[in-house]
C-alpha positions in Angstrom: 89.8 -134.7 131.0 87.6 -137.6 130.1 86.0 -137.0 133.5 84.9 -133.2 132.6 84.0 -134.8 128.9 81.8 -137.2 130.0 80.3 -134.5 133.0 79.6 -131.9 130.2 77.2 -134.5 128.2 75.6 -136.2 131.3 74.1 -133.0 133.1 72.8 -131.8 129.5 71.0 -135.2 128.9 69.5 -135.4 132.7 68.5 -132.0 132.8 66.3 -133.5 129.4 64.9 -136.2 131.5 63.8 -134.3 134.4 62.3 -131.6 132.8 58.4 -131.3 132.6 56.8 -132.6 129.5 55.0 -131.0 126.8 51.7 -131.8 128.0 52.8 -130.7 131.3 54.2 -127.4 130.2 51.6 -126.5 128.1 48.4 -126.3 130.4 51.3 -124.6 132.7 50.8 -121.1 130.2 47.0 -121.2 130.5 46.5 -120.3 133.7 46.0 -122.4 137.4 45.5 -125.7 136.9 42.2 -125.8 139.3 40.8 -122.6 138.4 37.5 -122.3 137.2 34.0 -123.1 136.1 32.8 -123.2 132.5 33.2 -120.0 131.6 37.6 -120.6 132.0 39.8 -119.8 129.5 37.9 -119.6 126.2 39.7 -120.1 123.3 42.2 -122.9 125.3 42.5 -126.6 123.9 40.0 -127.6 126.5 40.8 -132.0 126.1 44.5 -131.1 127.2 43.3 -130.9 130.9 39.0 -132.2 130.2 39.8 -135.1 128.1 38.4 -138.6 129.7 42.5 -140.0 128.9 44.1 -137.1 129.4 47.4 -135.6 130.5 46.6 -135.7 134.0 45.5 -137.7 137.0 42.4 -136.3 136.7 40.7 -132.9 135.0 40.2 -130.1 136.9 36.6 -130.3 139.1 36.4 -134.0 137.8 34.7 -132.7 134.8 36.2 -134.7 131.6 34.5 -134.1 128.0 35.0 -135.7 124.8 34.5 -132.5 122.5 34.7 -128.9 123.6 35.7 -125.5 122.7 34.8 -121.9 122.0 32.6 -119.7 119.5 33.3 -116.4 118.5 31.2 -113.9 116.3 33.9 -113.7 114.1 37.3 -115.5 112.9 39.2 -112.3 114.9 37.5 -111.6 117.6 39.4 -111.0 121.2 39.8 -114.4 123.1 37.1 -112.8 125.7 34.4 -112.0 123.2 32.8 -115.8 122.8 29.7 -115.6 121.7 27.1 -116.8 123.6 23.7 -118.9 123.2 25.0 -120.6 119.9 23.7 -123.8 119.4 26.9 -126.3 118.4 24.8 -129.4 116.0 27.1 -132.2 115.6 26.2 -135.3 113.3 28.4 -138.4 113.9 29.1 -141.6 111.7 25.8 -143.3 111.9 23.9 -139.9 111.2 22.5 -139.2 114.7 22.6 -135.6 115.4 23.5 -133.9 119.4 24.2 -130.6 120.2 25.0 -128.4 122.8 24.5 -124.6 123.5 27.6 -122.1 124.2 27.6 -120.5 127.5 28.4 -116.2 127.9 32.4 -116.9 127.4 31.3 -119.2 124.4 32.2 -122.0 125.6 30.9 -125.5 125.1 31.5 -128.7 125.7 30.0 -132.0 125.1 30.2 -135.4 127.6 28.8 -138.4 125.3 31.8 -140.2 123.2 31.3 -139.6 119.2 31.1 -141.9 116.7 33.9 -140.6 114.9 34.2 -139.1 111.8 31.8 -136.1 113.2 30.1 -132.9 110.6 29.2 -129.9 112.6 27.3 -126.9 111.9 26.6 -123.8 114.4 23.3 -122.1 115.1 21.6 -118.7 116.6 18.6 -118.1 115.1 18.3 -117.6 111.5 22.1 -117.1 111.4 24.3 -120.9 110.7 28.1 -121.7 109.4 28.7 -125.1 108.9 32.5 -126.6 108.9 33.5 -127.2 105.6 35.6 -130.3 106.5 34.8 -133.2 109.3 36.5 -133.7 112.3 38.3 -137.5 112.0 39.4 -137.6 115.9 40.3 -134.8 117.9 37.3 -133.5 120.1 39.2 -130.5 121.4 38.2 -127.2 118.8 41.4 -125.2 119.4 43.4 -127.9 118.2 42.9 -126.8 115.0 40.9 -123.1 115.4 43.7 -121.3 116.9 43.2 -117.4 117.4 45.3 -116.8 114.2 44.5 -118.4 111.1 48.2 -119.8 109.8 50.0 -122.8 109.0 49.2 -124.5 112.1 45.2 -123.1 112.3 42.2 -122.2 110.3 41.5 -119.2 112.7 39.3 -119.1 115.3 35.4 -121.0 115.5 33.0 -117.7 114.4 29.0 -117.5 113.4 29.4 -114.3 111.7 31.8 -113.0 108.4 31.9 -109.2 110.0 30.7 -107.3 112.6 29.7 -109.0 116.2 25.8 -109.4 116.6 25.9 -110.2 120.5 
């Protein structure tokens, strides 16, 4: 009996340990891990598999970034409608300002380590939104602009308050 006792908690716990890890698991849902260019999965926390330390031997196409995500015209837009040609201005600690442009998915991503804490504002044309809050440390946008706005996100990143102007 204490044989079969000590069996029933054993497998339980080593099942635990050889199971694939959060980090693992999670890039796992979004898709192949080696499966695309610049225009992949919009909308994904792109540091879990691009960041310079990240979760893996090394990122997908050797391409590693320190900030990146996706811009939609609005907050609740479809994950494929990114909005393209939007200039991403980001002002770190010290005041210098860099930026980067989102591609047709909406995508962006950026290579040059910040000077943490960072303000950002996005551009197209006469149109600009500027994040009402800085970001202290985490360089990957869908961290905290999931697709539904929520306890755990402030919605998606989005230029305009209604209506898409592609």
């Amino acid at each position: 009996m204490a044989f079969l006792r000590i069996l029933l908690i054993s497998v339980p716990i080593a099942a635990g340990c050889l199971a694939p890890s959060p980090q693992e698991e999670e890039p796992a849902v979004q898709g192949e891990y080696e499966d695309g260019n610049e225009e992949h999965r919009p909308g994904q926390p792109c540091l879990l598999c691009h960041a310079s330390e990240g979760h893996f031997p090394k990122a997908p196409g050797g391409e590693t970034f320190e900030i990146g995500g996706t811009v939609y015209g609005t907050i609740d837009a479809d994950e494929k409608d990114g909005l393209n040609n939007v200039e991403i201005i980001f002002t770190d600690a010290r005041g210098n300002e860099f930026s980067t442009t989102s591609n047709r998915a909406g995508n962006f991503y950026v290579r040059e380590k910040p000077l943490y804490p960072l303000e950002v504002r996005i551009r197209r044309g006469s149109d600009e939104q500027r994040m009402k809050t800085k970001i202290w440390r985490n360089g990957s946008c869908a961290h905290c602009h999931g697709p539904t706005p929520g306890a755990d996100s402030i919605g998606r990143v989005y230029l305009f308050s209604e209506g898409i102007t592609q």
